[in-house]
Phi, psi and omega in degrees: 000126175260123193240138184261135174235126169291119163314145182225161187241144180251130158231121163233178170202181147248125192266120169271133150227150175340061217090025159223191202264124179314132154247129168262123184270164163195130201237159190214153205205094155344335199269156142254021169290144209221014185282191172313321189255005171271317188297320171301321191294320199274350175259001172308270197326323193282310200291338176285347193253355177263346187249355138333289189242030174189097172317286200324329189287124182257320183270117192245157190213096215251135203221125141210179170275205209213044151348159181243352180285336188228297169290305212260030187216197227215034128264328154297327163312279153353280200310319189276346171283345200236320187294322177325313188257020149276327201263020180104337160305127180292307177212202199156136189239124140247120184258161203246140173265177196267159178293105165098076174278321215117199146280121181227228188270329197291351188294300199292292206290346157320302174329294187299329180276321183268357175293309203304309175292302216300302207287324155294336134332294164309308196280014157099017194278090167290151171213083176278008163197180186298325198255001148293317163328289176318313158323325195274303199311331203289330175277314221297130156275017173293156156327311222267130175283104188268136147277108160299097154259149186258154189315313183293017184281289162309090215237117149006097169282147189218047165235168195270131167209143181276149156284181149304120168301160156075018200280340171300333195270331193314132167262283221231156169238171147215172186205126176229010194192130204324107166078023181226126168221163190243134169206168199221180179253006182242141151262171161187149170216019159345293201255322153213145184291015157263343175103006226253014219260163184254023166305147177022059147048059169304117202244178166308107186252144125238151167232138220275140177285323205278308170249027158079006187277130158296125149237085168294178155305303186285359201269166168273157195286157156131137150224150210284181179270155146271082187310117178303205174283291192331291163303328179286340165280355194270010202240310188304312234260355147326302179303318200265049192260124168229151189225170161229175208217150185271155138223153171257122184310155161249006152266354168191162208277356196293120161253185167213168172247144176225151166272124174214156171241149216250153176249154154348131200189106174319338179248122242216104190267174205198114144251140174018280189302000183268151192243132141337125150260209208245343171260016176255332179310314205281019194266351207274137179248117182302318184277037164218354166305132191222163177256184171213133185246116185304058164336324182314299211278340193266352225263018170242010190255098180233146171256166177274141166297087168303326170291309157310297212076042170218152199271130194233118155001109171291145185255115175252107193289003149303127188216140182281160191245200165162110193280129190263164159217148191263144182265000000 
């Protein structure tokens, strides 16, 4: 007998605030989605239970590794440049830890929540989906704050945004200002515990409010010409020039027709089997003239490499020609 189980996703963490006791969260989901608008969706209930239940805090300070699927990329950057100052906060650092960091406290309570299911399973307890979990844990005598998020929570982000140079080398962002951040390749709070210090040279990103199109600072310069509609069919219908041609084997008398196709060109080609008319001769532009080399008759002629020692192609100073005229 086969039981189909929905899978669920845990996002967890632990909230440091100032003078109190860590609390460790875990928000749980039916999506198995792990992107940028899924991470947000699961820190909504938190960041709202932190201005909830600590007015005070104007500052966030956000510690993770640095996925490049989840964290460590330049729709979570947006977001955190944009999301923060909905819920009331003034500015707010994201540090990134270095890659094979370890293991850390949010790891252990991931740990703790699934010992917890594991062991209601063991006692004959089914749990076929996320928000029977959330029920359980929620009965649960544990510490750990559980969060519901429901699938619809998790809404598409859909505007074009550039990355960041350099975003693999970023350690750290900070933010003090809407859609605006500064970042680096060091974290530091040295000089202020806000994050907010001019250390190892921090530099400037913004993204634009209205249609979400980026204009950082930092992206490069240059713009393309724009072509009108017109041109561009008079460009297709150019392009789209075929002409056909014999070629003969020099192992065998057999021909064929081939169809090519031409890319765009001022010039009007002829090969060996084509024949010239006589108002065309005084057309031939010399500084277009190419050779062309007859791979056929050689591909069976090779010499030995006395330095290599591997056997190398005869060069046949015969060559077919092929005459250009300018159009």
């Amino acid at each position: 007998m086969h039981f189909i189980k929905d899978q669920i996703t845990l996002h967890t963490g632990v909230l440091y605030v100032t003078n109190e006791r860590p609390i460790s969260f875990c928000s749980i989901s039916p999506s198995n989605e792990h992107c940028p608008e899924a991470i947000w969706a699961h820190l909504d209930p938190i960041l709202k239970y932190i201005k909830a239940g600590y007015p005070n805090v104007s500052v966030l300070h956000f510690f993770s590794d640095g996925p490049t699927t989840q964290y460590r990329q330049k729709k979570n950057f947006f977001l955190f440049s944009k999301n923060i100052y909905e819920y009331g906060f003034e500015s707010g650092t994201l540090s990134f830890f270095e890659s094979a960091h370890g293991k850390g406290a949010a790891d252990g309570i991931g740990g703790a929540i699934k010992r917890k299911l594991d062991a209601k399973i063991a006692q004959g307890i089914d749990i076929p989906n996320a928000e029977t979990a959330f029920n359980i844990l929620n009965m649960s005598d544990t510490e750990i704050k559980i969060f519901f998020i429901p699938m619809d929570n998790i809404k598409p982000l859909d505007i074009s945004i550039l990355p960041i140079p350099g975003t693999m080398k970023i350690h750290q962002l900070m933010t003090n200002s809407v859609l605006k951040v500064k970042y680096r390749n060091l974290s530091c709070f040295r000089n202020d515990l806000n994050g907010m210090c001019e250390c190892y040279s921090p530099m400037i990103h913004e993204f634009k409010t209205a249609t979400g199109q980026d204009t950082s600072k930092t992206q490069t310069k240059g713009k393309k010409r724009k072509t009108s509609e017109k041109e561009n069919v008079d460009y297709r219908e150019k392009t789209k020039r075929t002409r056909k041609y014999r070629k003969v084997s020099s192992s065998s008398e057999n021909s064929t027709d081939m169809d090519i196709e031409y890319a765009d060109s001022d010039v009007t080609c002829y090969m060996e089997e084509d024949t010239l008319d006589e108002d065309n001769l005084d057309n031939v532009d010399v500084d277009f003239i190419e050779r062309k080399e007859d791979n056929e008759e050689q591909a069976n002629t090779f010499d030995l490499d006395e330095k290599t020692g591997f056997l190398k192609q005869r060069i046949d100073p015969n060559k077919k020609s092929m005459f250009c005229l300018r159009e």
